[in-house]
Biopython code that builds the backbone (N, CA, C, O; Angstrom):
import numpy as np
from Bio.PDB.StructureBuilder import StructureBuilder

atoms = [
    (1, "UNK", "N", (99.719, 92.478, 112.082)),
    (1, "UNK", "CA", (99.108, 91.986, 110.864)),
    (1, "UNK", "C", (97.744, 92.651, 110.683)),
    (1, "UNK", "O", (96.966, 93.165, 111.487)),
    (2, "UNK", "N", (97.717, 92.499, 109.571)),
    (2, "UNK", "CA", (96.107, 93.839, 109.268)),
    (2, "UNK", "C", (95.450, 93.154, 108.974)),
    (2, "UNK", "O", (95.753, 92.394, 108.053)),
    (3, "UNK", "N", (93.732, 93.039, 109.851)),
    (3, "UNK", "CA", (92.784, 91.970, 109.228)),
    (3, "UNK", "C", (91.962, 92.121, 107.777)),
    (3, "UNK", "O", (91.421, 93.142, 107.353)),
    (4, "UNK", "N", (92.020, 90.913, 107.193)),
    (4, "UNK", "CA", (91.644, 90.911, 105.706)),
    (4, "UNK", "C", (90.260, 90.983, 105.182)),
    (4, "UNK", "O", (89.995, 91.187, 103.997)),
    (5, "UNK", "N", (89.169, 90.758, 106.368)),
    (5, "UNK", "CA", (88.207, 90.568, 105.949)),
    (5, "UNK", "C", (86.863, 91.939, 106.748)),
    (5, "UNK", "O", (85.668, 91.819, 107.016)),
    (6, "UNK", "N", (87.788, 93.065, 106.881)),
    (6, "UNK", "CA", (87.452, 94.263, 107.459)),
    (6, "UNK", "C", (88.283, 95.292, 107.141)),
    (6, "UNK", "O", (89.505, 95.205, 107.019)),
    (7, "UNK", "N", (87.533, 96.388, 106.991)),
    (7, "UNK", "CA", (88.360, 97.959, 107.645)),
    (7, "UNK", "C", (88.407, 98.001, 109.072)),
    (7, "UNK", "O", (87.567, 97.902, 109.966)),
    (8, "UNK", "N", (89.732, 98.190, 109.014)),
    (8, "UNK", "CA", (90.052, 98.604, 110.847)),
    (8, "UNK", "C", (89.215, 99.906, 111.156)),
    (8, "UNK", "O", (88.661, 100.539, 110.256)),
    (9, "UNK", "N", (89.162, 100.249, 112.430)),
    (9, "UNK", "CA", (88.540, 101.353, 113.288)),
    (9, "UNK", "C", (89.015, 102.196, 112.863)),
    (9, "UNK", "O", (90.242, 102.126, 112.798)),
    (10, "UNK", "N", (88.614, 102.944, 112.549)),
    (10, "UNK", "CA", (89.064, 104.580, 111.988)),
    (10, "UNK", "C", (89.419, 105.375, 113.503)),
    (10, "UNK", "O", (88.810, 105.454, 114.570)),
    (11, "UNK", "N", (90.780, 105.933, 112.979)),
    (11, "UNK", "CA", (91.186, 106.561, 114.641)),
    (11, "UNK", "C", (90.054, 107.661, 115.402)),
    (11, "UNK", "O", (90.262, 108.017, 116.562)),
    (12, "UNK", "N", (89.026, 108.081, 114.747)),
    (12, "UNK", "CA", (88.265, 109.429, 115.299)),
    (12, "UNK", "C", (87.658, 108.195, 116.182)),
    (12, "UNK", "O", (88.031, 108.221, 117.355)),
    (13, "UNK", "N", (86.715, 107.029, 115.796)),
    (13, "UNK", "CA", (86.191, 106.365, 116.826)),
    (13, "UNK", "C", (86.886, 105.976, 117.730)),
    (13, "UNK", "O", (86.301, 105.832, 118.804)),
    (14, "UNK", "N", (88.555, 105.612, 117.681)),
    (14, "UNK", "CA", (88.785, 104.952, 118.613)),
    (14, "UNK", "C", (88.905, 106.556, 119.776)),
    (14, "UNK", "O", (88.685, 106.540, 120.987)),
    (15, "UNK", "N", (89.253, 107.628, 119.060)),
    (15, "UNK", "CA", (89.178, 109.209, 120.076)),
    (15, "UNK", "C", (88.276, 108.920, 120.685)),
    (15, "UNK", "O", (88.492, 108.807, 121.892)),
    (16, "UNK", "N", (86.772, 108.646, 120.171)),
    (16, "UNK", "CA", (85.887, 109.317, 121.171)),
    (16, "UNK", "C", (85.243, 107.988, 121.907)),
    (16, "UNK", "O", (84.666, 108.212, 122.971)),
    (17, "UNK", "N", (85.289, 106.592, 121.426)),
    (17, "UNK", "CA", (84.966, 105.625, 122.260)),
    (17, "UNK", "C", (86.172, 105.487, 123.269)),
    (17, "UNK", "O", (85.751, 105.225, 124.395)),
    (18, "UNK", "N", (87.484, 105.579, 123.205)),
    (18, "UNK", "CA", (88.276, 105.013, 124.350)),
    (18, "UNK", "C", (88.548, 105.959, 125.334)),
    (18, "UNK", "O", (89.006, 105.688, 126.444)),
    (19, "UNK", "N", (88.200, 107.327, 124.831)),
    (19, "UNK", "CA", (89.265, 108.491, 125.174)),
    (19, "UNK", "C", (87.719, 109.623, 126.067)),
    (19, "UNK", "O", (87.233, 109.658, 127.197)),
    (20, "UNK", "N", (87.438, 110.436, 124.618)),
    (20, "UNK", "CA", (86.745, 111.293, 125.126)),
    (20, "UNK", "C", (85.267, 110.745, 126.212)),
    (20, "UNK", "O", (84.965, 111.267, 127.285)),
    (21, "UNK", "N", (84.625, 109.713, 125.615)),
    (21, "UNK", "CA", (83.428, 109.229, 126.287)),
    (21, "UNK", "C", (83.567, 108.906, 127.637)),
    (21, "UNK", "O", (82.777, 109.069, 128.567)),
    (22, "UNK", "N", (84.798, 108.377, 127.607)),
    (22, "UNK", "CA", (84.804, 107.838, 129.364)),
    (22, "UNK", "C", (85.365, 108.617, 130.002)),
    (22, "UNK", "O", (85.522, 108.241, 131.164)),
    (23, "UNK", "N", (86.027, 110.218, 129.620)),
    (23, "UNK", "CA", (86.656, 111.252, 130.328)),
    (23, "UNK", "C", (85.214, 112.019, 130.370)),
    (23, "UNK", "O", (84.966, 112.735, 131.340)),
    (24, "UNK", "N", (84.490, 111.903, 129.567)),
    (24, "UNK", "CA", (82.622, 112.935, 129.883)),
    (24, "UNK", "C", (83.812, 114.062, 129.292)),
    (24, "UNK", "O", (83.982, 114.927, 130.151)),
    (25, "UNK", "N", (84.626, 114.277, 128.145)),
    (25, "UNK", "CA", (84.573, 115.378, 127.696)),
    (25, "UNK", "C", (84.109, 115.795, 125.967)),
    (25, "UNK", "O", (84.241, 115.009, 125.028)),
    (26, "UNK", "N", (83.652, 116.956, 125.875)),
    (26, "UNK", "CA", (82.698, 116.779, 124.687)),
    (26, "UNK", "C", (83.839, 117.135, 123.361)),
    (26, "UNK", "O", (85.042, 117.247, 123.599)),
    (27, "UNK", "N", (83.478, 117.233, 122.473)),
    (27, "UNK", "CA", (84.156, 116.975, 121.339)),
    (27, "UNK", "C", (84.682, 118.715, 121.342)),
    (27, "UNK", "O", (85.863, 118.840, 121.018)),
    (28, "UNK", "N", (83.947, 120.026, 121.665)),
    (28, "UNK", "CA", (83.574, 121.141, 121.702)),
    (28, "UNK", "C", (85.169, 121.213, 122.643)),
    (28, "UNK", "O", (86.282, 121.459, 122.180)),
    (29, "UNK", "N", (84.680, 120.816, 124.499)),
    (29, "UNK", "CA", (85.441, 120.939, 125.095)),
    (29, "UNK", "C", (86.969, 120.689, 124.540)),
    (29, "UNK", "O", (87.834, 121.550, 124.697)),
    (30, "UNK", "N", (87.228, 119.450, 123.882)),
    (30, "UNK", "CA", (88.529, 118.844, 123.340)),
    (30, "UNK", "C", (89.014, 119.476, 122.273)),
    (30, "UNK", "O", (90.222, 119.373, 122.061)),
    (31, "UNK", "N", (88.125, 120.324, 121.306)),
    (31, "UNK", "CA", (88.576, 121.326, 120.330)),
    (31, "UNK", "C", (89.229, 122.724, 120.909)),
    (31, "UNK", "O", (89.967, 123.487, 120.286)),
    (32, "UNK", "N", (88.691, 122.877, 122.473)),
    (32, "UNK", "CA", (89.480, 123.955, 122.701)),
    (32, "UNK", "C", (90.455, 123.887, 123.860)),
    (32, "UNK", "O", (90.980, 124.850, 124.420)),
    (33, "UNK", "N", (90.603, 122.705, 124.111)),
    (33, "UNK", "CA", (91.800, 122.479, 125.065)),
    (33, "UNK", "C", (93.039, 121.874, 123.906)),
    (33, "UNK", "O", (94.192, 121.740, 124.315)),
    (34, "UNK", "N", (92.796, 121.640, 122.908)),
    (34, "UNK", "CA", (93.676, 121.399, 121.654)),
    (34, "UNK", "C", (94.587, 122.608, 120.949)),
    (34, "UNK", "O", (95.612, 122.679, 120.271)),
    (35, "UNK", "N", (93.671, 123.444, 121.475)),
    (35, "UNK", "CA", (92.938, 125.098, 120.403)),
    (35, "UNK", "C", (93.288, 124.635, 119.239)),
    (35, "UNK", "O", (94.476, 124.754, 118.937)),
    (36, "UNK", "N", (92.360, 123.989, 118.281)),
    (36, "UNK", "CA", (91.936, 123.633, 117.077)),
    (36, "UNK", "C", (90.271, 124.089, 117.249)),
    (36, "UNK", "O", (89.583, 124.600, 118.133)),
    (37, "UNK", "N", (90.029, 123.496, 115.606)),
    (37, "UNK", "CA", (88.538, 124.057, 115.758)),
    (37, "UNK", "C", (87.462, 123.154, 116.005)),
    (37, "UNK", "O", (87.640, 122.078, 115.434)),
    (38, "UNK", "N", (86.442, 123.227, 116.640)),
    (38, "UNK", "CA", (85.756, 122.149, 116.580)),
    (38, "UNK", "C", (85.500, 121.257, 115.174)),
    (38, "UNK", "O", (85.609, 120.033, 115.242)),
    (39, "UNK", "N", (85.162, 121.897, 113.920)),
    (39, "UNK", "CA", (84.996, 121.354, 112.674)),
    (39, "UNK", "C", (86.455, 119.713, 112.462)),
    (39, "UNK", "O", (86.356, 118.606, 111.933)),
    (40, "UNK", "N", (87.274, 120.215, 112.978)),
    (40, "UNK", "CA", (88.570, 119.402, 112.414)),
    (40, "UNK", "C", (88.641, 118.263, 114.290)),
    (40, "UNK", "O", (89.584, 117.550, 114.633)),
    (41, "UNK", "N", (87.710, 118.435, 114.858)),
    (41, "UNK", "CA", (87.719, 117.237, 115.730)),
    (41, "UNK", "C", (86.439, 116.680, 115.359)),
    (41, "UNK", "O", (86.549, 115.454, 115.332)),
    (42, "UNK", "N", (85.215, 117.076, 115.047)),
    (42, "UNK", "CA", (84.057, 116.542, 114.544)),
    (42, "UNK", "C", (84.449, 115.684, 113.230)),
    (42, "UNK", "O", (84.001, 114.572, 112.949)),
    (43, "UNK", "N", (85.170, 116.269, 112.655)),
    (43, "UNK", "CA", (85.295, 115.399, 111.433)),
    (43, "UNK", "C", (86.331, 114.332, 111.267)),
    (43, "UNK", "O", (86.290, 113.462, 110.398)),
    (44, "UNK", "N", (87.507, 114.508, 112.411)),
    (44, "UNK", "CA", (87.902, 113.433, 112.935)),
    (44, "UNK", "C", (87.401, 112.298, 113.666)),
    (44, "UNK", "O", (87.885, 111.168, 113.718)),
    (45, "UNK", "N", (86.605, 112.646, 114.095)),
    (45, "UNK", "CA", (85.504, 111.494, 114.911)),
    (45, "UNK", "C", (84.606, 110.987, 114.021)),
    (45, "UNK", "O", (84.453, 109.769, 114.114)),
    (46, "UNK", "N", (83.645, 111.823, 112.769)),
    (46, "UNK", "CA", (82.890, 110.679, 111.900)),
    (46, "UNK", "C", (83.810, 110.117, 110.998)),
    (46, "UNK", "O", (83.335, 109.150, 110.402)),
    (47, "UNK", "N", (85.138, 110.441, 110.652)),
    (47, "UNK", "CA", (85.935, 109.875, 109.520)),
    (47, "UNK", "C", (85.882, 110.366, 108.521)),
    (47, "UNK", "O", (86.034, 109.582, 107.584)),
    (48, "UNK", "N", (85.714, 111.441, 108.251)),
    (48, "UNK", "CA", (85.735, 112.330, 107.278)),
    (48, "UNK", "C", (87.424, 113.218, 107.564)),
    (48, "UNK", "O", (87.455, 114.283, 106.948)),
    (49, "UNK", "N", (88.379, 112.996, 108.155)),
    (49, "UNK", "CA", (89.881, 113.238, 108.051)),
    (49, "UNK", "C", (90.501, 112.327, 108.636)),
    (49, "UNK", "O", (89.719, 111.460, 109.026)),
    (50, "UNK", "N", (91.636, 112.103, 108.900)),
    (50, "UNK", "CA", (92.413, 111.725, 109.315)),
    (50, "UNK", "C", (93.473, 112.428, 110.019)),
    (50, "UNK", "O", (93.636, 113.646, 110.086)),
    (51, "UNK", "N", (94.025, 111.696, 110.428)),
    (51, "UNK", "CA", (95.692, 111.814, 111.324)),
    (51, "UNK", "C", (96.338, 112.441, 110.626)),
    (51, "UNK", "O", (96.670, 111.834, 109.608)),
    (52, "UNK", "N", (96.640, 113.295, 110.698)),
    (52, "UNK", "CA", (97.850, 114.093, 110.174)),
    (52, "UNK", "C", (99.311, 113.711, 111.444)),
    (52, "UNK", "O", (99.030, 112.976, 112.391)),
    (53, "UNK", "N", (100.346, 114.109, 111.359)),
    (53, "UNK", "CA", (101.376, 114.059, 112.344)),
    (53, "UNK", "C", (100.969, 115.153, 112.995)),
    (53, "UNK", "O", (101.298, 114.844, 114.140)),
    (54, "UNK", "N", (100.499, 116.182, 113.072)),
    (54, "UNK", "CA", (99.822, 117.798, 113.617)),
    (54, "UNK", "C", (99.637, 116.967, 115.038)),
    (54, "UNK", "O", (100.229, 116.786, 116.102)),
    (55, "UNK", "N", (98.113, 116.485, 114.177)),
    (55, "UNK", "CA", (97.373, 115.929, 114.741)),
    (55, "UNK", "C", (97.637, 114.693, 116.025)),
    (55, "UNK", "O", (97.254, 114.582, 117.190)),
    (56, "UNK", "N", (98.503, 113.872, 115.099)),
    (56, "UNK", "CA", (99.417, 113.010, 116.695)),
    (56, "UNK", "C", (99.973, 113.370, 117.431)),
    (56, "UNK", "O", (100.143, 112.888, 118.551)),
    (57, "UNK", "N", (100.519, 114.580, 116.858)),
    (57, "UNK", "CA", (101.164, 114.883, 118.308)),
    (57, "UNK", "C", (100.362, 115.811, 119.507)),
    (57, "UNK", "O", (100.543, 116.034, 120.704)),
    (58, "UNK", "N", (99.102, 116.324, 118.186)),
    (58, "UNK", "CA", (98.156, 117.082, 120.163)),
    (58, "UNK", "C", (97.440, 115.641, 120.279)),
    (58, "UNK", "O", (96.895, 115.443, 121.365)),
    (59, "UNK", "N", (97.401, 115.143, 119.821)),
    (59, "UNK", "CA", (96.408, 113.951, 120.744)),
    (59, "UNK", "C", (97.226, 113.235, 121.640)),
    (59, "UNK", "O", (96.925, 113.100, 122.826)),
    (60, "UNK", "N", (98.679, 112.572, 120.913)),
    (60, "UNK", "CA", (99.189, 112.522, 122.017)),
    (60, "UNK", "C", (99.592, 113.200, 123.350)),
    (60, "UNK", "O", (99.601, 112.608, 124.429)),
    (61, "UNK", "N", (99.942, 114.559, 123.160)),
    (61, "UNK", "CA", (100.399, 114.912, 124.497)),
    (61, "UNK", "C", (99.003, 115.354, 125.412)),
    (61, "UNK", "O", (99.080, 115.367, 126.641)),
    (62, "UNK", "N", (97.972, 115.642, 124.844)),
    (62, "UNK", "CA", (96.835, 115.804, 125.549)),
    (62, "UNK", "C", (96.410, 114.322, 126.261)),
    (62, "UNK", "O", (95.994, 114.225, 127.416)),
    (63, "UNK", "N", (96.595, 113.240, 125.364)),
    (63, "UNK", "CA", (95.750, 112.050, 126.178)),
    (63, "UNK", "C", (96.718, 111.202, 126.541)),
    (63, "UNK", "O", (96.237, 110.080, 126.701)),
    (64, "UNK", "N", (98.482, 111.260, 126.850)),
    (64, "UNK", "CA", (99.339, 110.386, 126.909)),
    (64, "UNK", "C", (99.708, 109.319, 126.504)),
    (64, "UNK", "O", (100.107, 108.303, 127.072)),
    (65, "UNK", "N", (99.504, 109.689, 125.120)),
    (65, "UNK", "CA", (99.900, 108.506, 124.043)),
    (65, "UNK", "C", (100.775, 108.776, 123.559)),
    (65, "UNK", "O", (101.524, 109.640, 124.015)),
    (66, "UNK", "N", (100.971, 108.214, 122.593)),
    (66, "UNK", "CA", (102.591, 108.565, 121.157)),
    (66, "UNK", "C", (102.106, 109.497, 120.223)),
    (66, "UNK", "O", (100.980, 109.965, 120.392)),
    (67, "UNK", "N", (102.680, 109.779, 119.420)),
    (67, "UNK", "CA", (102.475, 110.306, 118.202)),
    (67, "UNK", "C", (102.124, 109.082, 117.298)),
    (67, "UNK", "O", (101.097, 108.909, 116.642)),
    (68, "UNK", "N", (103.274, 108.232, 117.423)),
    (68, "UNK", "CA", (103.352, 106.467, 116.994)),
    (68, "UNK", "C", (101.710, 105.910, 116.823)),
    (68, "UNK", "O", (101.397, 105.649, 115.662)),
    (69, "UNK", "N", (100.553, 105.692, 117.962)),
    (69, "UNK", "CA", (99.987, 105.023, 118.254)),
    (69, "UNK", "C", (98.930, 105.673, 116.777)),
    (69, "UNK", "O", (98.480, 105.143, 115.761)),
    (70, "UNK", "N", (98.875, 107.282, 117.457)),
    (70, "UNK", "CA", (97.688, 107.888, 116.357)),
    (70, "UNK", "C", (98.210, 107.717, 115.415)),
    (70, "UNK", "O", (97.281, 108.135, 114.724)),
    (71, "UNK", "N", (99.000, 107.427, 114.650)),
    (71, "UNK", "CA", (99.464, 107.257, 113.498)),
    (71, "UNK", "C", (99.372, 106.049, 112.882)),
    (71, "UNK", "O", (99.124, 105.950, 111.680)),
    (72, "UNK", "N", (99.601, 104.865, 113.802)),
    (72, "UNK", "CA", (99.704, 103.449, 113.276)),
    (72, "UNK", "C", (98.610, 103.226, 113.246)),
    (72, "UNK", "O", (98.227, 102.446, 112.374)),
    (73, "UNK", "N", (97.441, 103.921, 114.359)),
    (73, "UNK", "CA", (95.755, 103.942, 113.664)),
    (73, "UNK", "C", (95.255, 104.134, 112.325)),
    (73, "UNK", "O", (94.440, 103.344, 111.850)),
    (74, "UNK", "N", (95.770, 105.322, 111.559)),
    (74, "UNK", "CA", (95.509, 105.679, 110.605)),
    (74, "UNK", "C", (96.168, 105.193, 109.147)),
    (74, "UNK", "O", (95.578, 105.262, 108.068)),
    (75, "UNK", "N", (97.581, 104.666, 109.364)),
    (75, "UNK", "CA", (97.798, 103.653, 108.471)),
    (75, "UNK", "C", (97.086, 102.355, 108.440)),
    (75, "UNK", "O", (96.989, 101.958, 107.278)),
    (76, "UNK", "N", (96.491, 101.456, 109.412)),
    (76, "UNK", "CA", (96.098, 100.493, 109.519)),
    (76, "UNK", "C", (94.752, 100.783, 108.780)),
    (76, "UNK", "O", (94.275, 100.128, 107.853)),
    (77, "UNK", "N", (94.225, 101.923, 109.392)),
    (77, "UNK", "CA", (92.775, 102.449, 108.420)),
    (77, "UNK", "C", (93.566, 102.285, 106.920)),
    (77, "UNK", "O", (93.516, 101.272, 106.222)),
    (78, "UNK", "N", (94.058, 103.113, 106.708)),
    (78, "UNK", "CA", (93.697, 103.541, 105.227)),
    (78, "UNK", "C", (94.561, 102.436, 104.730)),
    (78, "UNK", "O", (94.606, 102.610, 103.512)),
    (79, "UNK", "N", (95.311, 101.331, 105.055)),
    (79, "UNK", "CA", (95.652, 100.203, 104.239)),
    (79, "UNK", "C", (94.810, 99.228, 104.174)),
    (79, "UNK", "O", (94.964, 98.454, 103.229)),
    (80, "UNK", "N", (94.012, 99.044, 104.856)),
    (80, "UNK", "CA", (92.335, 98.207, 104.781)),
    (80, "UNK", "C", (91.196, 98.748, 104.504)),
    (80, "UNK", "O", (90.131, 98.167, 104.713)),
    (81, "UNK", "N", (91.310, 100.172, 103.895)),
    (81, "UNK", "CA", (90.444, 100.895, 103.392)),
    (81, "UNK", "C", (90.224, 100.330, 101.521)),
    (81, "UNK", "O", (89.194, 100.038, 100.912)),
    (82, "UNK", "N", (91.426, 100.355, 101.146)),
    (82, "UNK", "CA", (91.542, 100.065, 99.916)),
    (82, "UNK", "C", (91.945, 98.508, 99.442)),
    (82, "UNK", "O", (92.829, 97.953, 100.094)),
    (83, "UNK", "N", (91.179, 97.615, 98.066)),
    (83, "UNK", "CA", (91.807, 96.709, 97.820)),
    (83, "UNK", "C", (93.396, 96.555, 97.177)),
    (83, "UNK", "O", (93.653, 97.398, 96.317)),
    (84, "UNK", "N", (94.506, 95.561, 97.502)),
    (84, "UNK", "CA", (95.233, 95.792, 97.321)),
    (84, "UNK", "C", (95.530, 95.643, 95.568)),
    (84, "UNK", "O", (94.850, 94.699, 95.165)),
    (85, "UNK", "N", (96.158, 96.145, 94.668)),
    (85, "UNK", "CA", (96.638, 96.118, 93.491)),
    (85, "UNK", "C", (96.674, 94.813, 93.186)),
    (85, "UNK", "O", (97.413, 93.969, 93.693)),
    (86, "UNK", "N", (95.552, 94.596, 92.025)),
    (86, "UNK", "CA", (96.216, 92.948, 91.284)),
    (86, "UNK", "C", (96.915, 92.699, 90.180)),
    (86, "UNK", "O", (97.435, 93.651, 89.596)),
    (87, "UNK", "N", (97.018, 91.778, 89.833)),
    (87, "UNK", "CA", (98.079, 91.572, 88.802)),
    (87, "UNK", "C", (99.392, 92.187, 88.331)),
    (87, "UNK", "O", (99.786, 92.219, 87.165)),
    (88, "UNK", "N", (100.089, 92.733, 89.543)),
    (88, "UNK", "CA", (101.201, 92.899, 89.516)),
    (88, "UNK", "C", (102.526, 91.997, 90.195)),
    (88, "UNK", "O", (102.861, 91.839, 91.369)),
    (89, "UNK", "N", (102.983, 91.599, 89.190)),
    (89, "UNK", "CA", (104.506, 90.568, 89.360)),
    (89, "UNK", "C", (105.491, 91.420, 90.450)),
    (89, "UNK", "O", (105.877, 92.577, 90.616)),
    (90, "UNK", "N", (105.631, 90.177, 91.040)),
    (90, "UNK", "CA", (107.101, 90.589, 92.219)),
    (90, "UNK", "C", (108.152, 91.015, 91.269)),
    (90, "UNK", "O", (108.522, 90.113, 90.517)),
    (91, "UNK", "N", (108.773, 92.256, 91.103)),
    (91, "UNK", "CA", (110.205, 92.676, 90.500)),
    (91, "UNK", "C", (111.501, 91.714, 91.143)),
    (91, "UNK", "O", (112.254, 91.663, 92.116)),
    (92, "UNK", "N", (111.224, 91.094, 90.031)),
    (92, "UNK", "CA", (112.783, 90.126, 90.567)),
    (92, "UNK", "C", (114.223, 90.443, 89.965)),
    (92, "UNK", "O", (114.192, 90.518, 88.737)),
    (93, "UNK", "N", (115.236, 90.607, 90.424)),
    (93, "UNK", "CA", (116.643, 91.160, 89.768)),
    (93, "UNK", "C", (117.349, 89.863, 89.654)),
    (93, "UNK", "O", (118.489, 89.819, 89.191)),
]
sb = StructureBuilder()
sb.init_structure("model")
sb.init_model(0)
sb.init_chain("A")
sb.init_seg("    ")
for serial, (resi, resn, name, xyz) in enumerate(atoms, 1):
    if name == "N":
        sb.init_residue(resn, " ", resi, " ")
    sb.init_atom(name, np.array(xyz, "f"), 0.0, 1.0, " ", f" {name:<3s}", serial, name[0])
structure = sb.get_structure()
């Protein structure tokens, strides 16, 4: 269930608070053990991009996660990013 009275964690923080900070590896280092560029992990970490599937799958196999996990991060972001649509009626048949 997605909380209502917040935006969830944007997946770049949860990268570098769960992942990179407590491995002591730098954002630099992780751009080139990815071989991506640093620009597209920096800007994954302030929230300026997102998850692509690319993207889940080097994070997963680099940090032993899913593809699944980085992904369900970034839907959870961007569906509590936005308010939901009002005044639209349930389509009933």
């Amino acid at each position: 269930m997605l909380p209502t009275n917040r935006t969830t964690t944007h997946p770049g923080q949860i990268l570098l608070l769960e992942y990179l900070e407590p491995l002591g590896v730098s954002q630099a280092e992780f751009a080139r053990h990815l071989g991506v560029s640093i620009q597209r992990i920096n800007e994954l970490i302030r929230g300026k991009r997102g998850v692509t599937p690319e993207t889940a799958w080097l994070l997963s196999a680099s940090l032993g996660t899913t593809p699944e996990f980085w992904m369900n991060l970034q839907i959870s972001y961007e569906l509590t990013s936005v308010d939901p649509p009002k005044g639209i009626k349930r389509l009933v048949a």
